[in-house]
Biopython code that builds the backbone (N, CA, C, O; Angstrom):
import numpy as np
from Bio.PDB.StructureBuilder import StructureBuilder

atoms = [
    (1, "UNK", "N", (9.393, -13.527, 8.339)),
    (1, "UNK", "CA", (9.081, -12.239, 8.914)),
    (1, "UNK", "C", (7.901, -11.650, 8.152)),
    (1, "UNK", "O", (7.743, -11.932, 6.964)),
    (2, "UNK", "N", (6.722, -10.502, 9.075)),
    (2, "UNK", "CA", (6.013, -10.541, 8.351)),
    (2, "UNK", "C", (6.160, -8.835, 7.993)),
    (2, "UNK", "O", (6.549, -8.141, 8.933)),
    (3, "UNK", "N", (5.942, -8.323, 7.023)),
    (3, "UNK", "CA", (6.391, -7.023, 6.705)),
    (3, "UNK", "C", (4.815, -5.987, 6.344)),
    (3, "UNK", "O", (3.703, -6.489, 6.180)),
    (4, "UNK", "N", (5.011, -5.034, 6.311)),
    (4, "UNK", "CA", (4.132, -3.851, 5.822)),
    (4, "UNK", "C", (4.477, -3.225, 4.691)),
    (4, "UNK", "O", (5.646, -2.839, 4.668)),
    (5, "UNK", "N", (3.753, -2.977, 3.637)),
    (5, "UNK", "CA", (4.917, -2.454, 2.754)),
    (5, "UNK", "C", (3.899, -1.044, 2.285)),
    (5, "UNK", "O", (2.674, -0.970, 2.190)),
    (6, "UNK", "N", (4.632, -0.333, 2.122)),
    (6, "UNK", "CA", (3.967, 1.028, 1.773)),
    (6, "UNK", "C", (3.536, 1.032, 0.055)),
    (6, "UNK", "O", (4.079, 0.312, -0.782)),
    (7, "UNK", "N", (2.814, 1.680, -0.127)),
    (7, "UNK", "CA", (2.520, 2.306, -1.712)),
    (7, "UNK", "C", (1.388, 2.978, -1.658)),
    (7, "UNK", "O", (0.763, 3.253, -0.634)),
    (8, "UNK", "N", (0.956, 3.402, -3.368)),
    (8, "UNK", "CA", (0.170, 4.872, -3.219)),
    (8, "UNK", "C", (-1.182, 4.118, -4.117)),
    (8, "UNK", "O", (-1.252, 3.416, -5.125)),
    (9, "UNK", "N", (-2.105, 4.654, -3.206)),
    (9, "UNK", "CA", (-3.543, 4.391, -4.060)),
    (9, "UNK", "C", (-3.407, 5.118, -5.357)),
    (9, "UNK", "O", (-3.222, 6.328, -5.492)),
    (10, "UNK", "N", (-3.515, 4.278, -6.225)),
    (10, "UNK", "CA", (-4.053, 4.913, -7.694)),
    (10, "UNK", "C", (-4.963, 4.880, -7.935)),
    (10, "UNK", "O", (-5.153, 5.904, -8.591)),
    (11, "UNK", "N", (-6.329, 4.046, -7.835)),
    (11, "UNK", "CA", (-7.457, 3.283, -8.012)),
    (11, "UNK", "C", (-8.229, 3.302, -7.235)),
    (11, "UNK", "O", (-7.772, 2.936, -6.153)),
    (12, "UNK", "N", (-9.537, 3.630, -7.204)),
    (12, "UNK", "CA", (-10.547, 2.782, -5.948)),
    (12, "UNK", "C", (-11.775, 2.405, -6.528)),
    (12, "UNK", "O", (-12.388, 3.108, -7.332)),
    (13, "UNK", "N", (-12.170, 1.206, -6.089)),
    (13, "UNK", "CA", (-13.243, 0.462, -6.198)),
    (13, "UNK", "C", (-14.650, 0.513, -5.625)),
    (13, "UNK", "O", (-15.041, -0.648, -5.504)),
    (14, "UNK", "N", (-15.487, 1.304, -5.258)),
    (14, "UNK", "CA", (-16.314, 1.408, -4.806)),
    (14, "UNK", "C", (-17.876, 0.475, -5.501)),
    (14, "UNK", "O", (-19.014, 0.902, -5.696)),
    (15, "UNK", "N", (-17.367, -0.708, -5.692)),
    (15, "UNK", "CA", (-18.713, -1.220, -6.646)),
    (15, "UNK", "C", (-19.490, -1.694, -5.816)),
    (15, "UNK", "O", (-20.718, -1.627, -5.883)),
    (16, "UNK", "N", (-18.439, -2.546, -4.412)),
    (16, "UNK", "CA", (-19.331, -3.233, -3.723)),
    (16, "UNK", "C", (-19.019, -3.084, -2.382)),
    (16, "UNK", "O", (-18.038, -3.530, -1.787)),
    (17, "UNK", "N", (-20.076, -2.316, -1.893)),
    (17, "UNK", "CA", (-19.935, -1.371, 0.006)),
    (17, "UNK", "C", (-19.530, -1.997, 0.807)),
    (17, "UNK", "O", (-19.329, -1.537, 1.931)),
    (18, "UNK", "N", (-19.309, -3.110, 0.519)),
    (18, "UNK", "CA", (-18.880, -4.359, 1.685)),
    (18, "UNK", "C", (-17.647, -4.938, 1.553)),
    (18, "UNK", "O", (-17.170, -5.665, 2.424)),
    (19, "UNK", "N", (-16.907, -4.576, 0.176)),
    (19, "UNK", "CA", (-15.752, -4.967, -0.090)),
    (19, "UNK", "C", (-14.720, -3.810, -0.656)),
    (19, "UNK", "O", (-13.853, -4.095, -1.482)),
    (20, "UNK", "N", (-14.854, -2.810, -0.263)),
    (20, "UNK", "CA", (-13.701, -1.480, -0.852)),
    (20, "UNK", "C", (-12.581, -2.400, -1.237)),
    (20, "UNK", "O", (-11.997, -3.317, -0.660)),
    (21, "UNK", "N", (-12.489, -1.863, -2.355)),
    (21, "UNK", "CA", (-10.330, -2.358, -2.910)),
    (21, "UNK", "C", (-10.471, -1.103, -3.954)),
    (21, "UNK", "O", (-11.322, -0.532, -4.636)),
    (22, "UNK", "N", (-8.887, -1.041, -3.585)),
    (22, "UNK", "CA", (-7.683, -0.243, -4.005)),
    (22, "UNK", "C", (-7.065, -0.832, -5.243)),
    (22, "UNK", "O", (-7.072, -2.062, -5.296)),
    (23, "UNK", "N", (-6.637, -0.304, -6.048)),
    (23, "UNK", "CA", (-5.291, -0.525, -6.450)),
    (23, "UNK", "C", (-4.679, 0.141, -6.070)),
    (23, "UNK", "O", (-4.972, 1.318, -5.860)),
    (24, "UNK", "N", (-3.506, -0.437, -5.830)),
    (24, "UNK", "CA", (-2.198, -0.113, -5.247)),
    (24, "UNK", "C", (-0.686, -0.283, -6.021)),
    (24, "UNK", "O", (-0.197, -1.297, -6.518)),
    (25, "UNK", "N", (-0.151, 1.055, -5.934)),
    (25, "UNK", "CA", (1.518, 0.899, -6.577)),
    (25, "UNK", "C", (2.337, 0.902, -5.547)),
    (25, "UNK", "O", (2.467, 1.666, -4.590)),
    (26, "UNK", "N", (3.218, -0.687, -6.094)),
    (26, "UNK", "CA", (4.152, -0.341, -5.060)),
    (26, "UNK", "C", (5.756, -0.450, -6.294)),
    (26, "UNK", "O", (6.290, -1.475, -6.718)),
    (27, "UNK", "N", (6.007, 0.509, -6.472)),
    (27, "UNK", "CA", (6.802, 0.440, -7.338)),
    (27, "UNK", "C", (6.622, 1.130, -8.759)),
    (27, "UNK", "O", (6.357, 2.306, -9.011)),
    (28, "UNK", "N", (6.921, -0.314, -9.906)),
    (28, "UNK", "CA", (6.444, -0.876, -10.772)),
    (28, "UNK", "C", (5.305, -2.027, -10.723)),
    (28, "UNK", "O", (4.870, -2.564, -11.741)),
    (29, "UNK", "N", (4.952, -2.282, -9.638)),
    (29, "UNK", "CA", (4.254, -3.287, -9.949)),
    (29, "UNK", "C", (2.521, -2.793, -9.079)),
    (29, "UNK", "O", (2.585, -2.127, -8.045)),
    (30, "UNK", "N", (1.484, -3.102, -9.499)),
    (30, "UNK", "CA", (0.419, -2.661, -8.504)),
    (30, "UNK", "C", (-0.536, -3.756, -7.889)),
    (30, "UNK", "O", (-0.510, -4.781, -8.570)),
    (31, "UNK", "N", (-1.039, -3.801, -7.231)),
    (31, "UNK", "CA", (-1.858, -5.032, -6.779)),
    (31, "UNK", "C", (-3.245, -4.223, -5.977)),
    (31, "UNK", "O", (-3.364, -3.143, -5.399)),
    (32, "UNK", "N", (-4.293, -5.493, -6.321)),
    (32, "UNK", "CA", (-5.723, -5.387, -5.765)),
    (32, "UNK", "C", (-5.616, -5.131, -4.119)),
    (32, "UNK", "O", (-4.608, -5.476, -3.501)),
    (33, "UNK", "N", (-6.558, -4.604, -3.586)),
    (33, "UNK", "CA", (-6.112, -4.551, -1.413)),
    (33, "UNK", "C", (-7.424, -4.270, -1.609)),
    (33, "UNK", "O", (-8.149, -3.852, -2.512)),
    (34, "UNK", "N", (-7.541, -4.797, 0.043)),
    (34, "UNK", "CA", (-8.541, -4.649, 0.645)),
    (34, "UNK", "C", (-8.806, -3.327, 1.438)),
    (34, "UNK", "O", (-8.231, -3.328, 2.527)),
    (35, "UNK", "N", (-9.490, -2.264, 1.185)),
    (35, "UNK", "CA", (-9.914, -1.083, 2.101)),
    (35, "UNK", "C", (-10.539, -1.163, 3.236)),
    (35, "UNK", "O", (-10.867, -0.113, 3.790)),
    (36, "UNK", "N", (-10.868, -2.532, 3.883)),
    (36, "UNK", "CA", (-11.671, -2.288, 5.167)),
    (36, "UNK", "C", (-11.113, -1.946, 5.983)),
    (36, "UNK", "O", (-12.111, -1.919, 6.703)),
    (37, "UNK", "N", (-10.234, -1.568, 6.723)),
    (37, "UNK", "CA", (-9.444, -1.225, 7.449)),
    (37, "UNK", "C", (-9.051, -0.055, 7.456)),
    (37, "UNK", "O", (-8.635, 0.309, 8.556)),
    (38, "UNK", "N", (-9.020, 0.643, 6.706)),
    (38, "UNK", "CA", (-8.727, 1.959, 5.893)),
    (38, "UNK", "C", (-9.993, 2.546, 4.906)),
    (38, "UNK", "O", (-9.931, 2.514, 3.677)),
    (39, "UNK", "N", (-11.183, 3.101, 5.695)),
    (39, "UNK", "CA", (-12.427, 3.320, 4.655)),
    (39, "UNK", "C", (-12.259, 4.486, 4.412)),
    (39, "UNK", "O", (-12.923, 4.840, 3.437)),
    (40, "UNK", "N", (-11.356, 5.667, 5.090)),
    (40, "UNK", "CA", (-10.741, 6.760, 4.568)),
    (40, "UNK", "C", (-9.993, 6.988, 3.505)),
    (40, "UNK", "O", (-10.188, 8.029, 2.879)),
    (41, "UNK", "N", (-8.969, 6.053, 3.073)),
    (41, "UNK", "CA", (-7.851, 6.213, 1.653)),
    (41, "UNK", "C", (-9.016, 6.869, 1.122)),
    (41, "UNK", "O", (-10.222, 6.987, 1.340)),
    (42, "UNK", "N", (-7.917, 7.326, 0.149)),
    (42, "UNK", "CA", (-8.356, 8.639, -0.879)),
    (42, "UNK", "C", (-7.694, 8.195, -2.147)),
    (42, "UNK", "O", (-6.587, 7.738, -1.863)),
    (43, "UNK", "N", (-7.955, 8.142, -3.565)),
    (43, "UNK", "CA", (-6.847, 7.992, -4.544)),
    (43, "UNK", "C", (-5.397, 8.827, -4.210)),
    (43, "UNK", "O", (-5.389, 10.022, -3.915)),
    (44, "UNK", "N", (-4.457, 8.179, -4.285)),
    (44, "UNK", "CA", (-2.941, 9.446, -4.185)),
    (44, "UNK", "C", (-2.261, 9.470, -3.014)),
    (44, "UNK", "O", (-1.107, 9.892, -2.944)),
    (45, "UNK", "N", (-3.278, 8.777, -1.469)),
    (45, "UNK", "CA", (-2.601, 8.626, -0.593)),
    (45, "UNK", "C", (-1.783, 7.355, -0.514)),
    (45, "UNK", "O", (-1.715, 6.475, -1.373)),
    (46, "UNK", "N", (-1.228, 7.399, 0.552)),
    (46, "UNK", "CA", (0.321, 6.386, 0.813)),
    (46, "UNK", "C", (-0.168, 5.154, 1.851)),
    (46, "UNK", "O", (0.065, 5.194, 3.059)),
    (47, "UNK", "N", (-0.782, 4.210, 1.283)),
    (47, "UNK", "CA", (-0.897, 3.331, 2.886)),
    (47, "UNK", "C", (-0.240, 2.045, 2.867)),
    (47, "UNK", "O", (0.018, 1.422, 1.838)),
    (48, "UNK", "N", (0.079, 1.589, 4.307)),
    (48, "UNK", "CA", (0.542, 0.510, 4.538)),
    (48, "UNK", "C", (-0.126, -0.703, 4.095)),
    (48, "UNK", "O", (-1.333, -0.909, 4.216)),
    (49, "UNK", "N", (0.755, -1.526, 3.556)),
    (49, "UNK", "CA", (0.214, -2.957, 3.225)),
    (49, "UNK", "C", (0.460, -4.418, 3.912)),
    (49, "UNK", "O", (1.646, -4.737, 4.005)),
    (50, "UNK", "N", (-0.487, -5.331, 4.398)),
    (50, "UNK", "CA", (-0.352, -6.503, 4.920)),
    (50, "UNK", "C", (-0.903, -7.006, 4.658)),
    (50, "UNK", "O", (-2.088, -6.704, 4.796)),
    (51, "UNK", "N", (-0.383, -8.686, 3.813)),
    (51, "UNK", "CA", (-1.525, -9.585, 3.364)),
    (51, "UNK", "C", (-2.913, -9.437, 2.939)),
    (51, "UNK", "O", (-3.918, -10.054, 3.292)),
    (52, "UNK", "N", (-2.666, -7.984, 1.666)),
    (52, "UNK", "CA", (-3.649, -7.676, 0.835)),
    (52, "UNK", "C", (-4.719, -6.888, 1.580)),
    (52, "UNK", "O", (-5.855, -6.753, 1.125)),
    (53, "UNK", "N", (-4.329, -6.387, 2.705)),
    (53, "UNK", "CA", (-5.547, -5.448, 3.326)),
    (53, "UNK", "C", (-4.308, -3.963, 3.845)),
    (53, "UNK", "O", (-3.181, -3.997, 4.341)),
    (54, "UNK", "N", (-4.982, -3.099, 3.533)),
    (54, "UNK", "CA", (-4.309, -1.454, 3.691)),
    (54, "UNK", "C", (-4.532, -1.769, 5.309)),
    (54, "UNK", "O", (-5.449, -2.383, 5.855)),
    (55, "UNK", "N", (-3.435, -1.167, 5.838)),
    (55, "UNK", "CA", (-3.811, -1.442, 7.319)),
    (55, "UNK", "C", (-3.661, 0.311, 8.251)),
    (55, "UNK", "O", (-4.131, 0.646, 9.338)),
    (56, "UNK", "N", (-2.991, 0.936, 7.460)),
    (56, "UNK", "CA", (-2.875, 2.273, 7.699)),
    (56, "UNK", "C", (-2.697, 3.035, 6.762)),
    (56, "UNK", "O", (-2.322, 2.630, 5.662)),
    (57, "UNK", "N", (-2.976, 4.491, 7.076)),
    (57, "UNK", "CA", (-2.866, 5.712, 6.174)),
    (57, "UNK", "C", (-1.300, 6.319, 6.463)),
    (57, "UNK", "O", (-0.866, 6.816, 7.502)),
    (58, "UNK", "N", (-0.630, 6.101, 5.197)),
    (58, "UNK", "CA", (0.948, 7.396, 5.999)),
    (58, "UNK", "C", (1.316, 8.105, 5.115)),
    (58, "UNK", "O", (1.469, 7.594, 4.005)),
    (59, "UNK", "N", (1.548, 9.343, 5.285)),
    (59, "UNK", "CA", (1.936, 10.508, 4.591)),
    (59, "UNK", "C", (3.147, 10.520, 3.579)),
    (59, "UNK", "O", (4.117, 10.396, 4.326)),
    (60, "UNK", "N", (3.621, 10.601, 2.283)),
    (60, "UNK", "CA", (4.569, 10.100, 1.613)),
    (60, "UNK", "C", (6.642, 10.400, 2.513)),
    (60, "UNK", "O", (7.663, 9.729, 2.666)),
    (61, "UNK", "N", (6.393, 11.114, 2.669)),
    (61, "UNK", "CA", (7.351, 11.427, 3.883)),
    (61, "UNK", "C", (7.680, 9.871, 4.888)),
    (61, "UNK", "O", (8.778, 9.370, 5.127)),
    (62, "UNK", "N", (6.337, 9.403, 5.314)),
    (62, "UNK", "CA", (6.535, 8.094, 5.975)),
    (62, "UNK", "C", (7.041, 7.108, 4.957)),
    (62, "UNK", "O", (8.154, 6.596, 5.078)),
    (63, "UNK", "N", (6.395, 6.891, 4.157)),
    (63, "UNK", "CA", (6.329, 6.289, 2.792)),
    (63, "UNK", "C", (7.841, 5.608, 2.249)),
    (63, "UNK", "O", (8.364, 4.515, 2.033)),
    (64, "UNK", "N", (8.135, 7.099, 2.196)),
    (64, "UNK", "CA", (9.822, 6.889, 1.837)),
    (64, "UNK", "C", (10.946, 6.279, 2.861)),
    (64, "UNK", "O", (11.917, 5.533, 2.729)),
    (65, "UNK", "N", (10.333, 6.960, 3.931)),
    (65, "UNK", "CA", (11.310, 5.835, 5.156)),
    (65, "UNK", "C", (11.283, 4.937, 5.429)),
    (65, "UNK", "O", (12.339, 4.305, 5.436)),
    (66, "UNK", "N", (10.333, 4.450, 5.737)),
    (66, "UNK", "CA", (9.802, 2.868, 5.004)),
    (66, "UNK", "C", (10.306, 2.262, 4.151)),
    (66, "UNK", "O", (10.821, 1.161, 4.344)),
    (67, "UNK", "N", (10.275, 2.712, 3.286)),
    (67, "UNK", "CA", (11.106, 2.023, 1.404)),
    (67, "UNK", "C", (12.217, 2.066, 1.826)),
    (67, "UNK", "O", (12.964, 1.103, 1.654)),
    (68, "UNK", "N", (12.669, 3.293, 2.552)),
    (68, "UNK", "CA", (14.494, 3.288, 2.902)),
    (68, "UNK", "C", (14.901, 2.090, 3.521)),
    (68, "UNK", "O", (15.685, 1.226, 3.128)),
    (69, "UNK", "N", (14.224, 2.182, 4.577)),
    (69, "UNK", "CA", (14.578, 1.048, 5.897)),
    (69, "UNK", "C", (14.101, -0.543, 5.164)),
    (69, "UNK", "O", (14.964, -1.419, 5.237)),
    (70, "UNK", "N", (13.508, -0.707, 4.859)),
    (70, "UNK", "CA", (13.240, -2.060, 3.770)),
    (70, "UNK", "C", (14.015, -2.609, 2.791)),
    (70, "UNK", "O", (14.170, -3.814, 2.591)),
    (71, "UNK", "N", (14.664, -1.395, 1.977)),
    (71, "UNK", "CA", (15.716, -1.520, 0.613)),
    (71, "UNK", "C", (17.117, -2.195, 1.755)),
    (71, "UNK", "O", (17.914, -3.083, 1.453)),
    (72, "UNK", "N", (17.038, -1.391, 3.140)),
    (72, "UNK", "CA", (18.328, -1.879, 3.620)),
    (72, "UNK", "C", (18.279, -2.880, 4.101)),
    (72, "UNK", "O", (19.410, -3.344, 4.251)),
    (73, "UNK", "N", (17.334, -3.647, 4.527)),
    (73, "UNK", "CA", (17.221, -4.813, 4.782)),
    (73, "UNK", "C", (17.224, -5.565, 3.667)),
    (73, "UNK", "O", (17.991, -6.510, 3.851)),
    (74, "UNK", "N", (16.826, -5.593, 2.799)),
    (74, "UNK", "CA", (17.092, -6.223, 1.440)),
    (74, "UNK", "C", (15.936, -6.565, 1.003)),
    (74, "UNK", "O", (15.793, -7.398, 0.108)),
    (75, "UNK", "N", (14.655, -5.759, 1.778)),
    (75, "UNK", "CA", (13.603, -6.592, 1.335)),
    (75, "UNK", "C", (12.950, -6.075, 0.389)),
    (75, "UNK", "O", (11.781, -6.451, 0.306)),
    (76, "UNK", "N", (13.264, -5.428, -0.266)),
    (76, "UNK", "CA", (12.388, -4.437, -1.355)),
    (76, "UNK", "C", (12.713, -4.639, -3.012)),
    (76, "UNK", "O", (12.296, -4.067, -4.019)),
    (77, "UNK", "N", (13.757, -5.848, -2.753)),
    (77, "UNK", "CA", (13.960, -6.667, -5.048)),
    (77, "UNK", "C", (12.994, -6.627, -5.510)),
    (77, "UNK", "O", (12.823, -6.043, -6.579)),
    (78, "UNK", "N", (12.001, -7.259, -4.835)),
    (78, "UNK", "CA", (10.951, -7.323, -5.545)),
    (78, "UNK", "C", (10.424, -6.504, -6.018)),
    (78, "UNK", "O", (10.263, -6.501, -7.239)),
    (79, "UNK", "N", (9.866, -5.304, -5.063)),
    (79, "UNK", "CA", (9.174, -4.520, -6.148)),
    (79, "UNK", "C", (9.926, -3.001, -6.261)),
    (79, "UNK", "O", (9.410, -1.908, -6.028)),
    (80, "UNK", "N", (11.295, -3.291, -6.690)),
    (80, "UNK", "CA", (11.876, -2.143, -6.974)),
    (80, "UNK", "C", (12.008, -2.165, -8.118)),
    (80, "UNK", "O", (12.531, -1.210, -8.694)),
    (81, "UNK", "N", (11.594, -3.204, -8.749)),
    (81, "UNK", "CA", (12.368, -3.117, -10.544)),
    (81, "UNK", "C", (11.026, -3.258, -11.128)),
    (81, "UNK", "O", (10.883, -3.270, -12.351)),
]
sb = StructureBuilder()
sb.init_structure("model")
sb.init_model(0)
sb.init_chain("A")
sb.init_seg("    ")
for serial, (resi, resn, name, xyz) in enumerate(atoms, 1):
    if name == "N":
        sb.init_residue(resn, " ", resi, " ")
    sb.init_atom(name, np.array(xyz, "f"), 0.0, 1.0, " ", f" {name:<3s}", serial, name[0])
structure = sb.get_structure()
């Protein structure tokens, strides 16, 4: 299954105009993304994640329902600890 997973820009990369990345927290843990898809994120906002590219902007409110509905599926071990 292929999933979206939410977390919050901490980071942005602006070195090279053709390649925006993020860091991203999802949890404890943070990872590099791709911003093309999302040339709006802002540091602090909440966006969706798929195979290393932000694919949407969602408000932390979304954020959390997301994490909810994921933890109950069981898919969220990973980056809950």
């Amino acid at each position: 299954m292929c999933l979206g997973i939410p977390g919050k820009v901490i980071e942005i990369d602006n070195s090279n105009a053709l390649l925006t990345q993020a860091k991203v927290a999802f949890g404890s843990i943070s990872k590099s993304v791709s911003l093309c898809f999302t040339p709006d994120a802002k540091v602090g906002d909440y966006v969706v994640v798929h195979v290393g590219f932000a694919i949407s902007i969602i408000n932390e409110e979304q954020a959390n329902e997301l994490m909810h509905a994921l933890a109950q599926l069981g898919e969220t071990d990973e980056i809950s600890n």
